[in-house]
C-alpha positions in Angstrom: -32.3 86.7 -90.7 -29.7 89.3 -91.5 -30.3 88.4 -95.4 -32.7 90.6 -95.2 -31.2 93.6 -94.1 -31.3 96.2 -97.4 -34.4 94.5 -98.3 -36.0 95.7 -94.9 -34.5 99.1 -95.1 -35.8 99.8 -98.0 -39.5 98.8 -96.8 -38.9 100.9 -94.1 -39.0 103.7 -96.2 -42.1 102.7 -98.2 -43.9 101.8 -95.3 -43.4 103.2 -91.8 -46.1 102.1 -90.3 -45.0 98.5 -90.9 -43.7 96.6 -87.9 -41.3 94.1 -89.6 -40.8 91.0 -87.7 -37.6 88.4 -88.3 -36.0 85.6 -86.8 -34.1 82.6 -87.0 -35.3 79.4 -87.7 -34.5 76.6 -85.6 -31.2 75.1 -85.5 -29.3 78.1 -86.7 -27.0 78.9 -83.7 -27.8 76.3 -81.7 -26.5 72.0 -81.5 -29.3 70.4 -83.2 -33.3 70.7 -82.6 -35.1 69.4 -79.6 -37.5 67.0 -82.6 -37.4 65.7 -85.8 -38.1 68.8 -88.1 -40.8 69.2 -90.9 -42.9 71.2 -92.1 -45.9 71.0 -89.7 -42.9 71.8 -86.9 -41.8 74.9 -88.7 -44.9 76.2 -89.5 -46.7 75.3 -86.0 -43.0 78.0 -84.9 -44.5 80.3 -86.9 -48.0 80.4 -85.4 -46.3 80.7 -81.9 -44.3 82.8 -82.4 -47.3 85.2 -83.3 -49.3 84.1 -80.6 -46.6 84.9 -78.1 -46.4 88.4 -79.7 -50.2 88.9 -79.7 -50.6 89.2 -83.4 -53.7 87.5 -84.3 -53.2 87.9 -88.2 -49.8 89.0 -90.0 -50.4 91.5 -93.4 -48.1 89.7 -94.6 -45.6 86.4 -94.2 -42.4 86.5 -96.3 -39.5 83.8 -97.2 -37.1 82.2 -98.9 -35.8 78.9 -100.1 -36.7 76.9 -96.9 -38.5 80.1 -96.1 -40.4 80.2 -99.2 -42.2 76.8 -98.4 -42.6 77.2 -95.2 -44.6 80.3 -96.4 -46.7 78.1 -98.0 -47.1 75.7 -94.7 -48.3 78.2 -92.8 -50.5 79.8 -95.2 -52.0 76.4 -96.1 -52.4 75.2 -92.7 -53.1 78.5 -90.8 -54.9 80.9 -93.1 -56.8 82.8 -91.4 -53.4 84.1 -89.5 -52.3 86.0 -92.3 -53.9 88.2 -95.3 -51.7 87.5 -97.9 -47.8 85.8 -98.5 -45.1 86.0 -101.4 -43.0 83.4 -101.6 -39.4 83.2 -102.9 -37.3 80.7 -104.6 -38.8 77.6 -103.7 -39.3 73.5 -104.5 -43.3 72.7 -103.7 -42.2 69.2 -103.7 -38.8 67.4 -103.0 -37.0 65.0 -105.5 -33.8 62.6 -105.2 -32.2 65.2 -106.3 -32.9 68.6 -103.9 -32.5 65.5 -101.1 -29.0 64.7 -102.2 -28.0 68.0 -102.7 -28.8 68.6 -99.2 -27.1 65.4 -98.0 -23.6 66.4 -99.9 -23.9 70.1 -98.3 -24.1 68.4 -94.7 -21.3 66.3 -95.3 -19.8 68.9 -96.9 -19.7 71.4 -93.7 -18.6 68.4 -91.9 -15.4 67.7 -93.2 -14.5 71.3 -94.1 -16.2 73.8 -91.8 -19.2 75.8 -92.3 -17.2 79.3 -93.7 -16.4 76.6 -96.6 -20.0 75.7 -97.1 -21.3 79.6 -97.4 -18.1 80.1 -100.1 -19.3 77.2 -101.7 -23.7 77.7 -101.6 -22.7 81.9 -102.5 -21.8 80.8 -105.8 -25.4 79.9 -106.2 -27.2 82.1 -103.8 -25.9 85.1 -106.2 -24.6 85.9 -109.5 -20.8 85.8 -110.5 -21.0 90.4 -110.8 -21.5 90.4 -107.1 -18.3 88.2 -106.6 -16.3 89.9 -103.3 -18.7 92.2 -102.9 -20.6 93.5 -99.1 -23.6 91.1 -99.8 -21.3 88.8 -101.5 -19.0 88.1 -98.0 -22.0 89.0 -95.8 -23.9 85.9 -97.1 -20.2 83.7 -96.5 -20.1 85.1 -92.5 -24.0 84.0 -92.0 -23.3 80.5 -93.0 -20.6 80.2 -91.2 -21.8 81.6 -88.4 -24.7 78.7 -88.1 -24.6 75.8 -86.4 -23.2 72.2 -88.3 -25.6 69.9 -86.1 -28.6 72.7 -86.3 -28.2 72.6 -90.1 -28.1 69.2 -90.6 -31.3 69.2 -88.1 -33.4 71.7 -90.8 -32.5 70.4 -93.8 -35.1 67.4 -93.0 -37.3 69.8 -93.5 -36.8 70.0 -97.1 -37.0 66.4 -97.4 -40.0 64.1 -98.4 -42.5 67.1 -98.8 -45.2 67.7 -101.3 -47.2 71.0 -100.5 -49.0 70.6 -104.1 -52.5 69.8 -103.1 -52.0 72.8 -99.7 -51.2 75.1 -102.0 -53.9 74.1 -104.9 -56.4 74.9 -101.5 -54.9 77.9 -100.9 -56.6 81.3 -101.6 -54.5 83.9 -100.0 -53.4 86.8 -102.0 -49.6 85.7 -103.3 -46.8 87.0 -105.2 -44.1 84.5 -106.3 -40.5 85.8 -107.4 -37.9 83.4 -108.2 -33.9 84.6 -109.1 -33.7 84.3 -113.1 -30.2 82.5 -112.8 -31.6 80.1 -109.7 -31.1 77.1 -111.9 -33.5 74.8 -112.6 -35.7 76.4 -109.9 -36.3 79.1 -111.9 -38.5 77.2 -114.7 -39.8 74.4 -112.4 -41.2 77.0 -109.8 -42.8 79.5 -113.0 -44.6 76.2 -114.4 -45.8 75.2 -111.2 -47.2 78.7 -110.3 -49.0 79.1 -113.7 -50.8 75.2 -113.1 -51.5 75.3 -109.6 -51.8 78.9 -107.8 -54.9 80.6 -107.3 -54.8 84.8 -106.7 -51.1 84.7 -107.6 -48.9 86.7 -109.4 -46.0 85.4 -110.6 -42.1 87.9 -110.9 -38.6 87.0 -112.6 -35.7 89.2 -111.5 -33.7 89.2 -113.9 -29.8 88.8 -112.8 -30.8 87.2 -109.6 -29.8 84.1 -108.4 -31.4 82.0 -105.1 -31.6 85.3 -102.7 -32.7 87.7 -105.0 -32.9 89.8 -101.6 -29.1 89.1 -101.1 -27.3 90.6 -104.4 -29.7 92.7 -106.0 -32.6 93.5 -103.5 -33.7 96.8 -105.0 -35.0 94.9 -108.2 -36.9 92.7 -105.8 -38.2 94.6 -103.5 -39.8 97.1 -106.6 -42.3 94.2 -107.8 -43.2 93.5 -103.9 -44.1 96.6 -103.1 -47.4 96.5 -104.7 -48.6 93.6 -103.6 -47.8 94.6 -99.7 
């Protein structure tokens, strides 16, 4: 959750009435998950979470990657919880390739550590000019600092999903952003807002990669502003 550190501090300042609420998903500190994760298990996580905090609707639900279609679970499957989402950096549906990527990565952490798997997902989570910097080694001490089993765990989250049709139904004022150097996600995720979002907008940052909130957040954070 700490990705979103500057991010947050800077919405402090614009808005400090706003109660901003983060947490870990499951599996991040801890040996493995107590069920088979997916996306109806993260999102139903989400909907507890506020009920055990009293918050009958969110202004707004916010993530990334993992986060980013889990934004779309919950807004799909628990609308009237929230009043609008954006959603960052995302696949609406999994291929043999996101799955295998993800099945390398575990094995990956296995037989070298975790510390080696942030070095190794940094060089895609942000651009080469933020090499060695704060956010740069900040983003290598969260992954290491998660759990092997707990990670392998979530990552079936991110397998065998298509939210196409939940977010075709979905009607909730959005904002998509998407890193301009997050690979192939980058044009995938554009076309597939354009063809199948309703009440969206769509943002590019320019210079980021997959956590735009990570290495340049200020550039991020302008475009979301408005839509908050």
């Amino acid at each position: 959750m700490h990705m979103w550190d500057s991010s947050i501090a800077l919405l402090k300042q614009r808005f400090p009435s706003f109660r901003f609420l983060r947490y870990d998903s499951r599996g991040y500190r801890f040996e493995g998950c107590d069920k088979p994760l997916n996306l109806d298990v993260v999102a139903s996580d989400d909907k507890a979470l506020l009920d055990a905090l009293l918050i009958p609707k969110a202004h707004a639900l916010i993530g990334v990657s993992m986060g980013g279609i889990t934004t779309i679970a919950i807004a799909s499957r628990y609308p009237d919880r929230l009043e609008r989402f954006v959603a960052c950096d995302f696949h609406v549906a999994t291929d043999k390739v996101n799955e295998a990527a993800w099945d390398q990565g575990v094995q990956f952490a296995k037989d070298q550590g975790m510390e080696a798997l942030g070095k190794q997902s940094v060089e895609r989570w942000l651009t080469l000019k933020s090499r060695d910097s704060p956010e740069w080694n900040k983003a290598i001490s969260m992954v290491a600092a998660a759990s092997i089993e707990g990670m392998e765990s979530s990552s079936k989250v991110l397998y065998h999903h298509d939210e196409t049709e939940n977010l075709r139904r979905v009607r909730l004022p959005s904002l998509y952003i998407v890193g301009a150097e997050d690979g192939r996600c980058t044009g995938v995720m554009k076309e597939f807002v354009a063809a199948n979002a309703t009440n969206a907008e769509f943002r590019e940052v320019e210079g980021a990669g997959q956590q735009p909130m990570i290495g340049i957040w200020r550039p991020t954070i302008c475009p979301l502003c408005p839509h908050l």
